[in-house]
N, C-alpha and C positions, 0 to 999 in steps of 0.2 A: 518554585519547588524544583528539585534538583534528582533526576532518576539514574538509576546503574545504566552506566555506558552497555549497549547492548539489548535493552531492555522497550520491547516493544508496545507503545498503548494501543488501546483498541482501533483508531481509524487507521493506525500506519499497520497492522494483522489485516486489517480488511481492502488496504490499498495495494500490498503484496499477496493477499487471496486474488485480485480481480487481475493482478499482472499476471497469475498463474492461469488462471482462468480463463483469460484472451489469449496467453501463451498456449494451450490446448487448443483453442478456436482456429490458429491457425497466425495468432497476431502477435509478433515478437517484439513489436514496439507501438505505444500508443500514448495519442494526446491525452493531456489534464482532462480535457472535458469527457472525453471517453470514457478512462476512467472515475470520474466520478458519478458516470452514471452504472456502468458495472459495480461500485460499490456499494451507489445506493440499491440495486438488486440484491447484492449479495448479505446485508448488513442494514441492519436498522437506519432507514431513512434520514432518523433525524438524528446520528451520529455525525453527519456531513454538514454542519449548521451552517454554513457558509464556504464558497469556492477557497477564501483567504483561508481556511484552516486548511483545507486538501493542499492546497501549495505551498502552505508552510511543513506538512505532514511530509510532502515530498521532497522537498527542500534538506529537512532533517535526513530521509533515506537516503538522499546521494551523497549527503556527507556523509554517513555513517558505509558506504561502500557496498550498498544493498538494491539500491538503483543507478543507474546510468543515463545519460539524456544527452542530447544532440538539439538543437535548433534544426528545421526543415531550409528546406532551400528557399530561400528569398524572394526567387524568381517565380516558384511555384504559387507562391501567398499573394505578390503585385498579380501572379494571371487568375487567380479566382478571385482575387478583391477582395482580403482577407487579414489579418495582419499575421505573422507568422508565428506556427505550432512548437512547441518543444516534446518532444518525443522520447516518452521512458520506457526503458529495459529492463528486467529484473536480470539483478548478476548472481552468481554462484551463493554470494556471499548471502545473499538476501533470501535465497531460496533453504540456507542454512538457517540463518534466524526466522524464516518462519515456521520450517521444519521446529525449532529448540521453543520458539513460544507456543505455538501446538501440544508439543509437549510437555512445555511448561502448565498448560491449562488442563492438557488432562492428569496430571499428579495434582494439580489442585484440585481440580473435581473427584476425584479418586478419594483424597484424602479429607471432606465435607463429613462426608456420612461417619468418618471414624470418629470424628472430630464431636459431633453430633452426639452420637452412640456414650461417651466416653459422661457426658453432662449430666 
């Protein structure tokens, strides 16, 4: 199934919530695993069914120009014996579509009850 370019589902709203989220915190960049545990706080647990859907979710946001990501330094991963993190940023752009799906949600919740009303 094939969705309007631009057009955000539920996990990738609550992946760009948790970037905002740690962005506030104090954290302008942060690992996969990080964030998927910020999401599962902020967002129905079992919307995160598996790590493979978060990084495909993410995957989707950096192409779409709404995340940015970096690899860690190499050196840093062989000294804690680790294999090395990839590290996302929320960009301007991301911070726009999640402002417009917010948005998007409350003209849809707004417009239920008239919806409703009308039956």
């Amino acid at each position: 199934m094939r969705r309007k370019a631009g057009f955000l589902i539920p996990i990738e709203v609550a992946i760009l919530e948790a970037a905002v989220a740690l962005r506030k915190a104090g954290q302008s960049e942060v690992h996969g695993y990080e964030l998927a545990k910020v999401v599962q706080g902020i967002r129905d647990a079992t919307r995160l069914t598996a790590y493979g859907t978060l990084y495909k979710a993410l995957s989707r946001l950096e192409r779409e120009g709404f995340l940015a990501s970096r690899w860690e330094d190499p050196s840093l991963a062989a000294t804690e014996s680790r294999p090395r993190r990839r590290f996302y940023r929320l960009t301007v752009e991301g911070e726009r579509a999640l402002a417009d799906a917010r948005a998007a949600e409350r003209e849809t919740t707004a417009q239920r009850p008239a919806a409703a009303a009308v039956r």
